[in-house]
N, C-alpha and C positions, 0 to 999 in steps of 0.2 A: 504494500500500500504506500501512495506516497499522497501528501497533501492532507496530513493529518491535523486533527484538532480535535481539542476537547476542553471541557469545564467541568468542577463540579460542587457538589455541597456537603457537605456533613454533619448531618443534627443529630448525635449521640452516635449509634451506630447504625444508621443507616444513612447509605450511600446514594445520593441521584447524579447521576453521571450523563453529561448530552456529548456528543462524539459526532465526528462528522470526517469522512476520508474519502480519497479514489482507490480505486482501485482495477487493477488490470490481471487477468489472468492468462497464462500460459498452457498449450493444450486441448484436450477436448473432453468433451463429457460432464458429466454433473459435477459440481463442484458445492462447496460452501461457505461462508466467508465465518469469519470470528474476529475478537480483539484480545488483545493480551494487555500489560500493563495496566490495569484499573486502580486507580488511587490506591486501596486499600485489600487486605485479602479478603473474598468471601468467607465468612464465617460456616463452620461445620454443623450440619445440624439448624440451622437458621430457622424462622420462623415461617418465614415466603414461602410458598410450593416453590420445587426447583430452583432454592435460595433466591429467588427476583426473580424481573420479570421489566419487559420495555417492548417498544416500538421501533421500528428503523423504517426507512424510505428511501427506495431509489429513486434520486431527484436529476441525474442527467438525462436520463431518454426514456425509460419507461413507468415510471413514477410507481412502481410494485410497492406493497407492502411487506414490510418481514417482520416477525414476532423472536425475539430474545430470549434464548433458553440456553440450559446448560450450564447458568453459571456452576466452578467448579469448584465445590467445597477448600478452602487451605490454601485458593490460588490469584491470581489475579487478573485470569484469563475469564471473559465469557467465547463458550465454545462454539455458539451457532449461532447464525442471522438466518432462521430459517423462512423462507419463504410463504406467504398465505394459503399458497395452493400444494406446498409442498415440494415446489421445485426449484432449480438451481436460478442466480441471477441470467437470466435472459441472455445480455450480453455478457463479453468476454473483460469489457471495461465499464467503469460505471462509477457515480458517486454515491455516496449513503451518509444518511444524516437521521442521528434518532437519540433516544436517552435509553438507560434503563435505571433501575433501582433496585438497591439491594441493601443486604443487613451484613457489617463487615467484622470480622473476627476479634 
């Protein structure tokens, strides 16, 4: 990914995080996108179903929606931008802009 960016807040231990990046892939076939580095770890055991939960939007060319899952217990990674219908970003390159929130260790 390049042309990254993000904000975030923290009110006790929960984390809202808005991110916004490009991103270009290499390849073919189904893919998935994710982020690594999140302010703070996800906490294990967390309150959240699936410790959080958020929104993303591809806002260069086909304005998809994707749902945020996977955060991963101890880490700082969310795993998946998975798509609404279940499938991979359309294109091969593309922008994405969303938040999620979560409860941090």
């Amino acid at each position: 990914a390049s042309g990254e960016a993000g904000r975030y807040t923290k009110i006790g231990q929960i984390v809202h995080v808005w991110f916004g990046f490009n991103y270009s892939i290499n390849g073919s076939g189904g893919f998935n996108l994710g982020i690594s580095n999140l302010p703070f770890p996800v906490k294990s055991n967390a309150s959240f179903a699936y410790n959080g939960g958020g929104v993303a939007r591809e806002a260069a060319y086909t304005g998809y929606m994707f749902f945020c899952e996977g955060l991963n217990a101890g880490t700082t990674q969310l795993a998946v931008l998975r798509r609404y219908d279940n499938g991979s970003p359309r294109d091969p390159s593309g922008t994405m802009v969303g938040h999620v929130t979560y409860e941090a260790a």
